[in-house]
N, C-alpha and C positions, 0 to 999 in steps of 0.2 A: 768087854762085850756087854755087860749091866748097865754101865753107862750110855754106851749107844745104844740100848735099845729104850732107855728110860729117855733122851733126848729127842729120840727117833720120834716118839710116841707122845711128849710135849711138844715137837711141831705140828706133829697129824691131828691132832690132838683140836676141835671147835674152840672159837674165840668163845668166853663169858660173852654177855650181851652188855654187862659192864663196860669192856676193855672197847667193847665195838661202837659204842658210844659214846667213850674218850678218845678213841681215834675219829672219827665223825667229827666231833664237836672241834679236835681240835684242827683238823684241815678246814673244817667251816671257816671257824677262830681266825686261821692264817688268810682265808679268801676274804673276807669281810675287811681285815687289815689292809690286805694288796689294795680292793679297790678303794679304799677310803686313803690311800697314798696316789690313785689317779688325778686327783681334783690340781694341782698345780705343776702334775705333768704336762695333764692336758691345756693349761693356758703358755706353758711356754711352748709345747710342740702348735698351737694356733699361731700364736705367734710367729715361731717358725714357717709354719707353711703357709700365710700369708705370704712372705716372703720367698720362697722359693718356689711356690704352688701358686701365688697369682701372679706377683712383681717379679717372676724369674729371675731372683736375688741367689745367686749361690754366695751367700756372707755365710763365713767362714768366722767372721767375728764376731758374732752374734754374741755367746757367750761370754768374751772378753768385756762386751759392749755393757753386761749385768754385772759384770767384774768388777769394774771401775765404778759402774754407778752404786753396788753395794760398799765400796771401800769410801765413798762421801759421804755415804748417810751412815756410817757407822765413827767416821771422822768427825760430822757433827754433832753426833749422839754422846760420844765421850767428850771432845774438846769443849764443845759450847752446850751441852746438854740439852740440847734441838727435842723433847718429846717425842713419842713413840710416831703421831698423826703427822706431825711434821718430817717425819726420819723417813716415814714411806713416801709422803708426795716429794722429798729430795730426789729417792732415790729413781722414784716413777719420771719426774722431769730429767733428770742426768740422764737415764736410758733412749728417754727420746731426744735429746741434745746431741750424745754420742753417737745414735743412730742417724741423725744428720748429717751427721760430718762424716762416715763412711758412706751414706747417701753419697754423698757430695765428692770423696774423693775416686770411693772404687767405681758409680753406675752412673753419674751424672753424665756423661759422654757416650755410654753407653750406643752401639746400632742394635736397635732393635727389629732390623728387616729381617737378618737372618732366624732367627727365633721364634717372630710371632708368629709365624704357623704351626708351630711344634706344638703338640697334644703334651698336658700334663705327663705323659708317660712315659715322656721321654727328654724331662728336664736334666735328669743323670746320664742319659746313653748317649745323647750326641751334644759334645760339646767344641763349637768350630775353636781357632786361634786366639779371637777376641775373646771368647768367655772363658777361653781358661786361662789369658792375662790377667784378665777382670778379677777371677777366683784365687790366683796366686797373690795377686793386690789384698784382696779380703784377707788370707793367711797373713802378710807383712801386717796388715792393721791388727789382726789376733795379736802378734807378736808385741807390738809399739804396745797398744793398750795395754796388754797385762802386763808389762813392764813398767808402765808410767805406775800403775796400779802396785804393783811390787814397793817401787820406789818412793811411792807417795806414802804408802802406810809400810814398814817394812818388814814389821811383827810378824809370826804366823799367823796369830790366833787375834781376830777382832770383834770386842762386846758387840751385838746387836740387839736392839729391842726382844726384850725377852715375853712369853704371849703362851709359852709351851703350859700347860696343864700337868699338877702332879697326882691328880688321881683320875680312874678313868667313871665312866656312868655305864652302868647294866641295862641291858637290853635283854631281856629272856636270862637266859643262861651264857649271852656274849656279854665280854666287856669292849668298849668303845672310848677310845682319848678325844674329850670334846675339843680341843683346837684341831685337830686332824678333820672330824664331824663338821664342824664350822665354814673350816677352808672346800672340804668338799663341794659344799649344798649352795658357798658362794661362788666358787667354782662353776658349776652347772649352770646358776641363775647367770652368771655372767656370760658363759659360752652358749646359752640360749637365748642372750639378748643381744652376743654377736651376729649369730645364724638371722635372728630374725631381721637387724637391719640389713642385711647384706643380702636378703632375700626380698624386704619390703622398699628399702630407702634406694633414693637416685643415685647416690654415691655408692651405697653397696652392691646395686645392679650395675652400675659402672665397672668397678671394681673384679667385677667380676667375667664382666665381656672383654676388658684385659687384660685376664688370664688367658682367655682362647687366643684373642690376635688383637696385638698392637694397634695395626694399621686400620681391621675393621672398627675399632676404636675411635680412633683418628677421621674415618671418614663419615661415622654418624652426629661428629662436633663432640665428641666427650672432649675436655680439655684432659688431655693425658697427664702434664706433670704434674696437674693437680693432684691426681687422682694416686699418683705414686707418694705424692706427698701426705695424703691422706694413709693410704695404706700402710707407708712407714711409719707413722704416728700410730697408727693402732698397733701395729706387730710390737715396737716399743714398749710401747705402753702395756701393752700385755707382758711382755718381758720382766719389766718395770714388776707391775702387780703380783708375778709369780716368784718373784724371787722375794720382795717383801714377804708374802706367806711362806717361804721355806724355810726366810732366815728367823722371820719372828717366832718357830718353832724349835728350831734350834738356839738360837741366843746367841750367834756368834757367825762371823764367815771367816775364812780359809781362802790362800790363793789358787784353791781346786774347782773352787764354787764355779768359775767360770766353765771350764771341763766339763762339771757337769751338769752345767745348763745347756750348754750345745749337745752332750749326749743324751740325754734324755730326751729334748725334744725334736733332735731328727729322728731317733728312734720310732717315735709316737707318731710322727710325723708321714714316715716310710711307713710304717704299720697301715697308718691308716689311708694312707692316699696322698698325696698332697694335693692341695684343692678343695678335701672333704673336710668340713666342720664336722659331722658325724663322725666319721672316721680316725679321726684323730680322738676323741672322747673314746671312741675302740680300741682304737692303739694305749692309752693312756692306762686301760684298765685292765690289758692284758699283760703289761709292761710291769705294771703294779704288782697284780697277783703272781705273775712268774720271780719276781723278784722276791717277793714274801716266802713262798714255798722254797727257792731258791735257797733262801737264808736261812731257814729252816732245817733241808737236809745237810748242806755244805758247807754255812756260816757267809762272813762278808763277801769272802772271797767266790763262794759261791753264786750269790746278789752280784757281785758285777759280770762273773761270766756269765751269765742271764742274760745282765744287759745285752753287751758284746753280741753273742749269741742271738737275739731278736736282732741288732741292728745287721749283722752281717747276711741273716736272714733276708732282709725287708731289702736289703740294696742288692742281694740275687733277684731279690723276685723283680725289681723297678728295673734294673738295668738288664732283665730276658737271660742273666746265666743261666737259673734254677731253672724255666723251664727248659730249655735250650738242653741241659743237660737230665735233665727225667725224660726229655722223648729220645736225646741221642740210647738210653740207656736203655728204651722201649725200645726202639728198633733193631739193637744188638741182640735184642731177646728176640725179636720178632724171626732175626736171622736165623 
């Protein structure tokens, strides 16, 4: 009985102003972390939603697509000792190489009458015959790719340009890792000079009127395949860019890396809209911070059911189950 009531009375018991400032600082600590882990989320979920959110691409192989281009430039990094500047523009050109050739085999034929009417909002919910041929085609190319990619380097574990920082820099009372710092703020500058051509340039207002509809497209003389051919180079290319930053932080890729560039940036992508350049820098940063805290209380394991958890989240909310089921559950009440 002494003991419970001597417990009893250190929980009821006021925090020091100490302890409440070491918990403080350190969920600060963990939130500052998360979003400074946004900055190459958010360019591969751009990428992504480029893709799926203007060029009504369900690639499924998108990830595979960073797979294969990170397993060249880390191929030419040891075999021929290619430079760190050289290992990234391999790997940047191989992502838009390989994004070609699924161009080419899964959407080049593509009809695009039934779809271009269709509102961003419902590039998940209704998918006729042809586009989930199309989408089962993108999965066979995930497959092909990361197997060529297997095959080609067979190791698990492959050197990559190494770039990661061993001490970190003070800010007040935080500590901050300057390559995480770095990749963020070019991160931003970069997806603030996509927004702005796609808001200012011919090709990104193009680009963008066919997202809404094809055919209105088509009858104000935009050259369409141009315009996809633009888009897929930039989604790439972003690809391309964000995985050099992840890998040159880490100093190595894994045959996962692909996995988890496709989850990450639908994730981001669903989060934030597809379609929205803002919105995806949203999704990025709340992606970020739930996985930090995540790992925090739960460990790694923790950090991916987060993941999981947001994406399964974001593909209720896109495809109308969640609300669908918050008002079935309203009106049960209601009864």
């Amino acid at each position: 009985m002494i003991w419970c009531s001597v417990l009893t009375s250190l929980a009821t018991a006021p925090l020091p102003d100490s302890l409440h400032f070491s918990v403080m600082h350190e969920f600060l600590q963990r939130t500052l972390g998360g979003l400074l882990e946004a900055g190459p989320y958010a360019l591969i979920g751009l990428g992504l939603t480029l893709s799926f959110g203007v060029l009504r691409r369900i690639n499924l192989a998108f990830g595979a697509t960073a797979l294969l281009a990170a397993y060249v430039g880390s191929w030419l990094h040891v075999r021929w000792g290619l430079p760190a500047l050289g290992v990234c523009l391999a790997v940047i050109g191989t992502t838009v190489l390989v994004g070609f050739y699924v161009e080419w085999v899964c959407f080049e034929n593509i009809d695009d009458s039934a779809s271009s009417v269709r509102r961003q909002s419902n590039v998940l919910a209704s998918l006729d015959a042809k586009e989930a041929s199309v989408m089962a085609a993108s999965f066979a190319l995930w497959m092909q790719l990361e197997q060529l990619a297997v095959n080609f380097q067979p190791n698990h574990l492959h050197p990559f340009p190494d770039f990661s920082s061993h001490s970190n820099v003070d800010w007040g009372s935080f500590s901050l890792r300057p390559d995480r710092l770095s990749v963020f703020i070019f991160s931003g500058v970069l997806i603030s000079a996509v927004a702005l051509w796609l808001h200012q340039s011919r090709e990104g207002l193009g680009l963008r009127a066919l997202s809404s509809s094809h055919a209105a497209a088509q009858i104000c003389g935009m050259n369409v395949p141009q315009l996809r051919y633009i888009g897929t180079t930039l989604s790439c290319a972003l690809c391309g860019i964000a995985s050099c930053a992840v890998l040159s932080m880490e100093g190595q890729v894994t045959p996962m890396f692909g996995m988890w560039v496709l989850l990450k940036g639908l994730t981001c992508a669903l989060i934030g809209g597809l379609g929205s350049v803002r919105g995806v820098l949203g999704g990025a940063m709340l992606l970020g911070v739930s996985e930090s805290h995540a790992q925090q209380m739960w460990g790694p394991m923790g950090r991916d059911a987060a993941t999981w958890g947001l994406l399964l989240l974001a593909l209720m909310t896109q495809t109308g189950q969640l609300p669908y089921r918050l008002n079935r559950r309203q009106g049960a009440q209601d009864e």
